[in-house]
C-alpha positions as CSV (number, residue, x, y, z in Angstrom):
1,X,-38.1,212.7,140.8
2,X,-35.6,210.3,142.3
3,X,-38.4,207.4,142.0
4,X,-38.5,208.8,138.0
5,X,-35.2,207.4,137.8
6,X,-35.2,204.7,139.7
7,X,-38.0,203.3,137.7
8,X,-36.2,204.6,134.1
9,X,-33.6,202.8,135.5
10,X,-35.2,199.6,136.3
11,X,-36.7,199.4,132.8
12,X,-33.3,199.8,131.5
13,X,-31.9,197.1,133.2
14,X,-34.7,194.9,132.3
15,X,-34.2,195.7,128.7
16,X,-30.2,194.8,129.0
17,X,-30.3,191.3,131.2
18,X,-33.8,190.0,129.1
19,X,-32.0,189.1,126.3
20,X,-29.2,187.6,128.3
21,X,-31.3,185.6,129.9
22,X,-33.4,184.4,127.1
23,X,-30.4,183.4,125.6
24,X,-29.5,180.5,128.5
25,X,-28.6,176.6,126.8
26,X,-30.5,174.8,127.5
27,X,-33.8,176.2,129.3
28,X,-36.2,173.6,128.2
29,X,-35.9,170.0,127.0
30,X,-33.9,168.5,124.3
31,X,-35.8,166.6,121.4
32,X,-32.7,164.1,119.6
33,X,-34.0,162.2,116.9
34,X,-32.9,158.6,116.4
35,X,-33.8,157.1,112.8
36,X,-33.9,153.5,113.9
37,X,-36.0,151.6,115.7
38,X,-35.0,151.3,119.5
39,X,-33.0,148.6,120.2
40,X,-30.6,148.5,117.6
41,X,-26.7,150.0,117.5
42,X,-27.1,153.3,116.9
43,X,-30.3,153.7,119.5
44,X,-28.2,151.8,122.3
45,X,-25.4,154.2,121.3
46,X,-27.1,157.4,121.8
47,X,-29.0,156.7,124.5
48,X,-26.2,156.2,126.4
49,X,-25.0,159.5,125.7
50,X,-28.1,161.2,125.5
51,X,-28.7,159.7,129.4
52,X,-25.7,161.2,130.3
53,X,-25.8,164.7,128.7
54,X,-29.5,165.0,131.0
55,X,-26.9,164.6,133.7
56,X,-24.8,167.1,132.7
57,X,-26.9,169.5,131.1
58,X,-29.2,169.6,134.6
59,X,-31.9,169.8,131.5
60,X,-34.5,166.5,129.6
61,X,-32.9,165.2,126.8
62,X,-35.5,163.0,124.8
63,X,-34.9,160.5,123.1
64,X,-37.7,160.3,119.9
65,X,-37.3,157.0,117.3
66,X,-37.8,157.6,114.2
67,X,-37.4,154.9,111.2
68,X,-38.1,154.8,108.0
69,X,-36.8,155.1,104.8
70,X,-33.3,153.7,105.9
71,X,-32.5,157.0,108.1
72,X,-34.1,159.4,105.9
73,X,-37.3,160.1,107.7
74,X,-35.7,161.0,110.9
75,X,-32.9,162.8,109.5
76,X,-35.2,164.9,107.4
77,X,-37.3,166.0,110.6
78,X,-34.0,167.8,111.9
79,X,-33.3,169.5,108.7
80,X,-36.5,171.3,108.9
81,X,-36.4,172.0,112.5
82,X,-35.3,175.6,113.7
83,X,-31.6,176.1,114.7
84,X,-32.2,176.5,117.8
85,X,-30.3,173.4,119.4
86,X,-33.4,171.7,120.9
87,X,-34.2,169.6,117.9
88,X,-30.6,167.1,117.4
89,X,-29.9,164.0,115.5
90,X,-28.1,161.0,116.4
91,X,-27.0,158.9,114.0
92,X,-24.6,156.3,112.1
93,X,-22.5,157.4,109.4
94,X,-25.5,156.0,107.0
95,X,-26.5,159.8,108.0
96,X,-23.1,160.7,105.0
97,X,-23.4,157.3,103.1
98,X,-27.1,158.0,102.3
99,X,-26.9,160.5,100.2
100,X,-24.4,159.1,98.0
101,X,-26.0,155.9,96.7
102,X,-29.7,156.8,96.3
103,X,-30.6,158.3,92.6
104,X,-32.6,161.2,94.4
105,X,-30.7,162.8,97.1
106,X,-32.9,164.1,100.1
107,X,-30.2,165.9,101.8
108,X,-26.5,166.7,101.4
109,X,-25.2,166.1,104.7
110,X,-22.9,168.9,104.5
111,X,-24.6,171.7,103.4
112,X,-28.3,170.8,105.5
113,X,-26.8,170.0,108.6
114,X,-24.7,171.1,111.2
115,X,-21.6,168.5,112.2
116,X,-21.5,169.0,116.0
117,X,-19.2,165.8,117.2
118,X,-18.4,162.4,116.5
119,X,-19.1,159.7,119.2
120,X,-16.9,157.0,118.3
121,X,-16.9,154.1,115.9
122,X,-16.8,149.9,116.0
123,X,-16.2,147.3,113.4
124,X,-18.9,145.4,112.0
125,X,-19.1,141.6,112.5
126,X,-20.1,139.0,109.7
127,X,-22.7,136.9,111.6
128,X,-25.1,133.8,110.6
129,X,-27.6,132.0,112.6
130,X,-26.0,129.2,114.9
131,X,-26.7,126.1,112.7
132,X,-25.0,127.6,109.8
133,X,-23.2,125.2,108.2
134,X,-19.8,127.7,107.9
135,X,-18.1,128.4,111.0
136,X,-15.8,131.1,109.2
137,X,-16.1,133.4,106.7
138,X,-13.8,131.4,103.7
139,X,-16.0,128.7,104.3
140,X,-19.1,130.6,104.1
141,X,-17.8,132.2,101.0
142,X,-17.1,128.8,99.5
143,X,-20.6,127.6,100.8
144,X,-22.6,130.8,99.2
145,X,-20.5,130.5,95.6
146,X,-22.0,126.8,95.0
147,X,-24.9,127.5,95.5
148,X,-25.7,130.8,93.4
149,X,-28.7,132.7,94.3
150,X,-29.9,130.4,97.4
151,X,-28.2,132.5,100.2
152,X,-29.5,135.9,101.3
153,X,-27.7,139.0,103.1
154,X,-30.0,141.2,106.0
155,X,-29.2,144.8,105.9
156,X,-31.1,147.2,108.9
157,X,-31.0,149.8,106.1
158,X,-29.9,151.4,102.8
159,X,-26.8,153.5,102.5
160,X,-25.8,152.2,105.7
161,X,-22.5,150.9,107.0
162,X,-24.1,147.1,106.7
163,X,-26.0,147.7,102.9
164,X,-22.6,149.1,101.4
165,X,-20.8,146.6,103.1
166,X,-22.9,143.8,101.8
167,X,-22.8,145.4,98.6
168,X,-19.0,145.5,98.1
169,X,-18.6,142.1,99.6
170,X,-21.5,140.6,96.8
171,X,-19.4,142.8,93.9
172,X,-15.7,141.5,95.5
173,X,-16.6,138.0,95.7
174,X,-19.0,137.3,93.1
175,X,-21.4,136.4,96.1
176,X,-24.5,136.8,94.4
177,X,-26.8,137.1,97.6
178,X,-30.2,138.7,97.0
179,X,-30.0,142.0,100.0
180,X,-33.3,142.1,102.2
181,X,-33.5,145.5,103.7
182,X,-35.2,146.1,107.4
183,X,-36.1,149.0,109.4
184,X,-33.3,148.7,111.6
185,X,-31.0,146.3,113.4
186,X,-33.7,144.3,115.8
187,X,-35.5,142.7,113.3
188,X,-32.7,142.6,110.7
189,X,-31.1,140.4,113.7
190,X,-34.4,138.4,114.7
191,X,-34.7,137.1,111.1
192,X,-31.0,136.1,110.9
193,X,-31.5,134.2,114.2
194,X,-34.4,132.7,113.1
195,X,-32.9,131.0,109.9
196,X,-35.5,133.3,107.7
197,X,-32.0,134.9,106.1
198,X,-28.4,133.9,105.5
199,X,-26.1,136.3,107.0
200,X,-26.0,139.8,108.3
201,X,-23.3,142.6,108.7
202,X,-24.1,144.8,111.2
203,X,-22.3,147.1,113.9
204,X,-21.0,145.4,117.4
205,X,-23.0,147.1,119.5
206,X,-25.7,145.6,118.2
207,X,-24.8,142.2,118.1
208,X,-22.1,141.8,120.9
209,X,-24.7,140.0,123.4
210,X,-26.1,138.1,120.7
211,X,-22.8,136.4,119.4
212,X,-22.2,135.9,123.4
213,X,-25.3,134.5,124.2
214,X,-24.9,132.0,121.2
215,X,-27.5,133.3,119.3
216,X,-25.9,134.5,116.8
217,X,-22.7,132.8,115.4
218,X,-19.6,135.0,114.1
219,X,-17.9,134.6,111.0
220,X,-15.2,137.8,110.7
221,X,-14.9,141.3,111.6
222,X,-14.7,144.3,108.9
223,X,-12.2,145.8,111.0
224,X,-8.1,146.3,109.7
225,X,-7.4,143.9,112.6
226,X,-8.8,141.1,114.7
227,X,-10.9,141.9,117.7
228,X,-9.2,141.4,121.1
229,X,-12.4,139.4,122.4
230,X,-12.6,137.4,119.4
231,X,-8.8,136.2,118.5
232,X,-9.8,133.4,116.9
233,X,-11.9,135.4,114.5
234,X,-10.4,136.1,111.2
235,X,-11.0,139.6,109.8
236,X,-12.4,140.1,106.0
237,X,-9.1,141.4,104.9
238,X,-7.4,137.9,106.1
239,X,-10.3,135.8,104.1
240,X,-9.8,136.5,101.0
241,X,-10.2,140.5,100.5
242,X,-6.7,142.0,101.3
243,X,-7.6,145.5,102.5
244,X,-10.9,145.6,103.1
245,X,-12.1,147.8,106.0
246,X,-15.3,148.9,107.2
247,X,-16.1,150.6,110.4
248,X,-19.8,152.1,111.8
249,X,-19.7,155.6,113.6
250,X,-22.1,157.2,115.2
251,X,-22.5,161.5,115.1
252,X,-24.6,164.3,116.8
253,X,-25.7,166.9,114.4
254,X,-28.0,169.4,114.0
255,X,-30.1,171.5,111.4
256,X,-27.8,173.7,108.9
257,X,-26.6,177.3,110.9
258,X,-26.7,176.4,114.4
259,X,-25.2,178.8,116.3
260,X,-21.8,178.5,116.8
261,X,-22.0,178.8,120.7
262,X,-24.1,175.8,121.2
263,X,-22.6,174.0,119.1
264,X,-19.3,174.4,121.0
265,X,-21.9,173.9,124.5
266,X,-22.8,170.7,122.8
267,X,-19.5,169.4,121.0
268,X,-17.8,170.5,125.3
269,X,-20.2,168.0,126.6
270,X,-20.5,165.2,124.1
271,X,-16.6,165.1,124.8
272,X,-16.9,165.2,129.0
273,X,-19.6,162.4,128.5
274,X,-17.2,160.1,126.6
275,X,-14.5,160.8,129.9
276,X,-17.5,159.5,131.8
277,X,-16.4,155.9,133.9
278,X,-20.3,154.3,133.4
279,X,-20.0,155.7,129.9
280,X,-16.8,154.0,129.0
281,X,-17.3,150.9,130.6
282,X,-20.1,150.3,129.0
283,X,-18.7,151.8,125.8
284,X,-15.7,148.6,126.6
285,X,-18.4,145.8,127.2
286,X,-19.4,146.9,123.4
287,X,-16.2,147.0,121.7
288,X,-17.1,150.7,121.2
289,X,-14.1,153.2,120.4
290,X,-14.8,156.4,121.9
291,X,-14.1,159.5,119.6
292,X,-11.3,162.0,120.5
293,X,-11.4,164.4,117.7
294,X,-13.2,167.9,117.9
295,X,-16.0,169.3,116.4
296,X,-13.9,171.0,113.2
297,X,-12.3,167.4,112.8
298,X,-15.8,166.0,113.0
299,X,-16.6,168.2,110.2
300,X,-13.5,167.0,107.9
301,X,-14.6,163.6,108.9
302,X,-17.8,164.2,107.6
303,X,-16.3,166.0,103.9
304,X,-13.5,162.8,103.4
305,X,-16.3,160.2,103.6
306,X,-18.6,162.0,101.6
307,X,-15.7,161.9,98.8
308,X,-15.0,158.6,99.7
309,X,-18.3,156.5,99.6
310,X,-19.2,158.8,96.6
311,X,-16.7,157.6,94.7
312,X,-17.0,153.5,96.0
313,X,-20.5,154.0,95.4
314,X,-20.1,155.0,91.8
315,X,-17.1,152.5,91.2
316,X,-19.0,149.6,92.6
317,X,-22.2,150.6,90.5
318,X,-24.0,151.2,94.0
319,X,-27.4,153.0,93.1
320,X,-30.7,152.7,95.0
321,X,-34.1,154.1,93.8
C-alpha cells in the first residue's frame, strides 16, 4: 500500500515540476535575424550584442543574415515565427521607417511585433570617395547644384535611416541626385569608394574605419552637434539646413505576443550587456551611444517615430513602390 502511494505520489510530482521545467529560457539556441548583409552597421552592431548575450544566457545565440527587400525579408521571417522567444530580430530603426514610406505596407511595426529593447543609436556621416573634389559638405552642395543630375546618392536600403536621409536632403536642397539602392551597407560603401557613385549617408559604425583608414572621405555628420573625433567636421544643420537631425538606432524585437516574462528575461540582459567593459569599448571606438531606456520606453520610442517619419514621409512626398 505504502509503495501505492509513493508511486501516486511520484506521478504527481512529475505532473507539477514538468511544466516548470519546460518552461526554462532559454533551453535551446537562439535564432536572431539580421536583414542586412554581414558586414555592415546594423550586423557589426548585433553581433556584438548577440556575442555577448551567448555569454550571459550560458545558451547559442545565432546569428542568421538575411537581406532583401531593404529589411523586409528578414523582418517578415520573425513576424511569422512562433512567440516563443527563440526566433528575434535585430535591426535599425528602418525596421519603423519601412512601413511608412512604401505604398504597400508589409508590416506595422507596432501591432506585428514585439518591442523588446533599444540598443543604442549613432549619427550618420555624409561621406564621398577620397578624390572628391568637395572636402565639406557646402562645397559639395555647391558642386552637385551646377551640375544637375550628374551626381548620384548610395543608399544600403529603402525606408532606411540613409534613403530618408538622402531623400530630405535631395527635397531641402534642390540636390537632384538620382538614389541607387543596395542590399546593405558593404557594397553601398565599396561603390562609393570605388568612384562608381557620388556620396553616401550611412550609420558610423559602418563607416568609422573607413573614414580612418582614408578610404572614405567625410563631409558632415547628421547629428544636432559635431562629433568629438571629428571637430573639424561641420554637421548638416551648420551647412546650410538649420535643424536638421538624423540619427540610426538599432532594436531587438520579436514576433507580436511574446510573453511578457521573456521579454523582461531579454530586455534584463540586453541592458547588463550594454554595462559590459568589451561591449562599451568597442561601442566608444564606434561612436556608438549605448541605450538607457527600458523596454516600455522602447515601446514609446517605437509609437513617436512611427508618427513622426509618417508624417515627414508624407510631407516630403516620400513614397516607394
Amino acid at each position: 500500500m505504502k509503495i501505492k502511494y509513493l508511486v501516486v505520489i511520484f506521478l504527481g510530482l512529475q505532473c507539477f515540476t514538468g511544466p516548470i521545467f519546460a518552461q526554462a529560457y532559454p533551453n535551446r539556441p537562439i535564432k536572431v535575424i539580421v536583414p542586412y548583409t554581414p558586414g555592415g552597421s546594423v550586423d557589426n552592431t548585433c553581433r556584438l550584442i548577440t556575442d555577448q548575450l551567448q555569454k550571459q544566457l550560458g545558451q547559442s545565440v545565432v546569428v542568421e543574415n538575411k537581406p532583401g527587400a531593404s529589411g523586409q525579408i528578414g523582418s517578415i521571417e520573425v513576424m511569422r515565427a512562433p512567440a516563443d522567444g527563440y526566433t528575434l530580430l535585430c535591426h535599425a530603426s528602418s525596421q519603423v521607417y519601412m512601413p511608412q514610406v512604401v505604398k504597400k505596407k508589409t508590416y506595422d511595426a507596432e501591432k506585428d511585433f514585439t518591442s523588446i529593447a533599444q540598443i543604442g543609436y549613432v549619427p550618420l556621416a555624409v561621406v564621398t570617395y577620397p578624390k572628391f573634389d568637395a572636402n565639406n559638405f557646402k562645397d559639395f552642395v555647391t558642386l552637385v547644384k551646377k551640375s544637375p543630375g550628374k551626381y548620384t546618392w548610395a543608399t544600403s536600403g529603402l525606408g532606411t535611416a540613409s534613403h530618408l536621409s538622402e531623400e530630405m536632403l535631395n527635397r531641402a536642397l534642390k540636390l537632384n541626385m538620382e538614389i541607387i539602392t543596395y542590399k546593405g551597407a558593404v557594397p553601398q560603401l565599396t561603390d562609393v569608394m570605388g568612384g562608381h557613385v557620388s556620396a553616401a549617408i550611412s550609420p558610423l559604425p559602418g563607416v568609422t574605419s573607413f573614414i580612418k583608414s582614408g578610404h572614405l572621405k567625410v563631409l558632415a555628420f547628421t547629428s544636432d552637434k559635431r562629433m568629438a573625433a571629428y571637430p573639424n567636421v561641420a554637421t548638416v544643420a551648420e551647412s546650410g539646413l538649420p535643424g536638421f537631425e538624423m540619427n540610426s538606432w538599432y532594436g531587438l524585437w520579436g514576433p507580436a505576443n511574446l510573453p511578457k516574462d521573456i521579454v523582461k528575461k531579454l530586455a534584463d540582459q540586453v541592458a547588463l550587456a550594454l554595462k559590459n567593459k568589451t561591449v562599451l569599448d568597442r561601442m566608444n571606438e564606434l561612436e556608438f551611444e549605448p541605450s538607457t531606456i527600458n523596454t516600455a520606453q522602447f515601446e514609446k520610442l517605437v509609437k513617436d517615430e512611427t508618427v513622426r517619419i509618417g508624417t515627414l514621409a508624407r510631407e516630403a512626398n516620400i513614397s516607394i513602390e
